[in-house]
N, C-alpha and C positions, 0 to 999 in steps of 0.2 A: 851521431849524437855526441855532444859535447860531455868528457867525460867530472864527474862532478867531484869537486875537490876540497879542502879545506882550506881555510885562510889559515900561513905557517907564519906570516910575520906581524905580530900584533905590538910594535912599537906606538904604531899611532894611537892608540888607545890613550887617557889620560889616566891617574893614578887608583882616582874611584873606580873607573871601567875596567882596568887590569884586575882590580883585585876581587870585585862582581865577577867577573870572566873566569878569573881563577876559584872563586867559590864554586861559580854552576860545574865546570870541568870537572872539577876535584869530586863532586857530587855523584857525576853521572858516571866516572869510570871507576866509582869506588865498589859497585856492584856490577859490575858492567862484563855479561861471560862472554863479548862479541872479539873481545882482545886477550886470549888467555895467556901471548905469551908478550906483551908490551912492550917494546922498546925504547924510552928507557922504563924499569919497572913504576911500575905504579907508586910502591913506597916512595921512589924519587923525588915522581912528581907533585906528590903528595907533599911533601916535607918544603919542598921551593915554595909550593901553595902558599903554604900555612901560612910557611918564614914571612913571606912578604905581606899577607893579609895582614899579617899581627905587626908586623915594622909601618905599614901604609895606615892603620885605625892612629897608631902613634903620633905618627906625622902629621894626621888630619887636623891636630889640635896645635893650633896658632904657635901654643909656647913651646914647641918641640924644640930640642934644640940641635945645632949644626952637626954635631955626632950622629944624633937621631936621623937626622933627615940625609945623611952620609949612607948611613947602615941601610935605610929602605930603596932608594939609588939602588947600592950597590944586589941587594936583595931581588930589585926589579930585574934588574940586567941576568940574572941567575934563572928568573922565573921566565922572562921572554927567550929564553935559550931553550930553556926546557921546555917548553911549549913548540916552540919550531922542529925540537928533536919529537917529540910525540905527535903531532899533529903531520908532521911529514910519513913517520911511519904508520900512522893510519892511512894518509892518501897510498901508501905502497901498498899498504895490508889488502883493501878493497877498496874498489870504485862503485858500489853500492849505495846510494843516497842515504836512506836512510840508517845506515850502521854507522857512516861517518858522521853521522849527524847525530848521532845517540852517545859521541862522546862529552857533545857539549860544546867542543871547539865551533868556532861559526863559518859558514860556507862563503863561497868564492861568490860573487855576484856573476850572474850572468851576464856576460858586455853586452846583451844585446837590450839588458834592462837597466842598462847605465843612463844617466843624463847628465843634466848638470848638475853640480853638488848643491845639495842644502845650505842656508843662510848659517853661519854658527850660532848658537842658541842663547850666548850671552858673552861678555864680553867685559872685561873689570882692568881698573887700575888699581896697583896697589905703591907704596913707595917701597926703595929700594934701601940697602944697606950700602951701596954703594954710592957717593956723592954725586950731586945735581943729574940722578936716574930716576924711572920711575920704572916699573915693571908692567908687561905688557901681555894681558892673560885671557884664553880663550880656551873654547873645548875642542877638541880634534873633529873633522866633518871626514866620515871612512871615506867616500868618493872622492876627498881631495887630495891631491899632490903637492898645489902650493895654496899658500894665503897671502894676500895683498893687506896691508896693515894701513890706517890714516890716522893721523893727529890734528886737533886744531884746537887754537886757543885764542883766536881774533875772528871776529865778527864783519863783516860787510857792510853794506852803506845799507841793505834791506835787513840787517839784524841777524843775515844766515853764517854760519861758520864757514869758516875758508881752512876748507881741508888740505893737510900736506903729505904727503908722503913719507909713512915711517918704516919702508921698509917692507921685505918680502921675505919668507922664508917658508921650507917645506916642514917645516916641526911646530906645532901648535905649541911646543915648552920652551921657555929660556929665550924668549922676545923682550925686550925693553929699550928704552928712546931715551936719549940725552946729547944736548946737555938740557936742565929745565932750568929755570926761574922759579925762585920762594915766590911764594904765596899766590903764583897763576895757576888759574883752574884751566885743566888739559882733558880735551875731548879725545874719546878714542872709539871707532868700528872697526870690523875687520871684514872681510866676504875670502869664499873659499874659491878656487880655482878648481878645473881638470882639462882633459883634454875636449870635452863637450862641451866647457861654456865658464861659465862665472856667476858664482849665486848673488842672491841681494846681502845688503850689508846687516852684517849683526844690529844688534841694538846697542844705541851709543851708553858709554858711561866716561864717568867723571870722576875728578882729583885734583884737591886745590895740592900742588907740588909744595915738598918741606926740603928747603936748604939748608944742613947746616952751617954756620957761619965761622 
């Protein structure tokens, strides 16, 4: 029997998910007698929690500014550490299903219940700070490893978009295309990848692109 484990690396997660994740955890090992002597302590991981929950509700609001969204970064990186050091020494502690499952961290899939990954859920342009870019944004899909990204901003002789290629990468964050054209509206999907297959394509959205001049 396969022995049952915790997921230790939760990078893929996006910012809202890390910080949900980090509430339920912080929750469940705040009374929790199954860990009495935790590694690292509880206060620790408590304290990474918090920091980042409360730098992440900040950043969630558009006008945050680049300090802001520096500190929560660097805040994330602190709490995906700490979670890998806790969540590993749970998998050491016991391989008991349900005790490692009563800290809140979330379980390893079982590969024989793996498929193809899910379609991503939605999928947004938004413009960038940096010139003739646009930024190119998705939610993370856990079964994937990579994502195939498309653009398209010219239509066919049947009126259908004519998709190109923007790109592939294994991180759902810090994706964007350029060079664009003012005032062309830019179609974007994305679909997830693994080693079982390839999901359908998100749902398309749009962005008439802002050129400085």
């Amino acid at each position: 029997m396969r022995t049952p484990k915790l997921i230790s690396n939760y990078k893929y997660l996006s910012d809202a998910d890390l910080a949900s994740l980090a509430t339920r955890s912080a929750d469940a090992l705040r009374t929790n007698t199954n860990f009495p002597n935790l590694n690292p302590p509880f206060a620790d991981y408590e304290a990474a929690a918090l920091d980042y929950i409360a730098k992440q509700g900040i950043t969630a609001n558009r006008n945050a500014s680049a300090q802001q969204k520096k500190e929560k970064d660097e805040a994330r990186e602190v709490l995906i550490i700490m979670m890998r050091r806790v969540s590993s020494y749970i998998n050491n502690f016991t391989d008991v299903s349900s005790v490692q499952l009563s800290s809140g961290f979330l379980p390893v899939a079982d590969p024989k219940s793996l498929g193809s990954p899910s379609a991503p859920a939605w999928s947004r342009l938004r413009l960038s700070s940096r010139p003739a870019e646009i930024l190119l944004e998705f939610p993370a899909v856990r079964e994937a490893y990579d994502y195939e990204m498309q653009i398209a901003w010219e239509n066919d002789e049947q009126n259908q978009l004519i998709w190109k290629s923007a790109g592939s990468n294994s991180n759902s964050r810090g994706n964007f295309y350029s060079p664009v054209q003012d005032g062309v509206r830019y179609y974007f999907r994305v679909r997830a990848r693994n080693k079982r297959g390839i999901s359908g394509w998100s749902p398309v959205s749009s962005l008439i692109a802002q050129v400085d001049a």
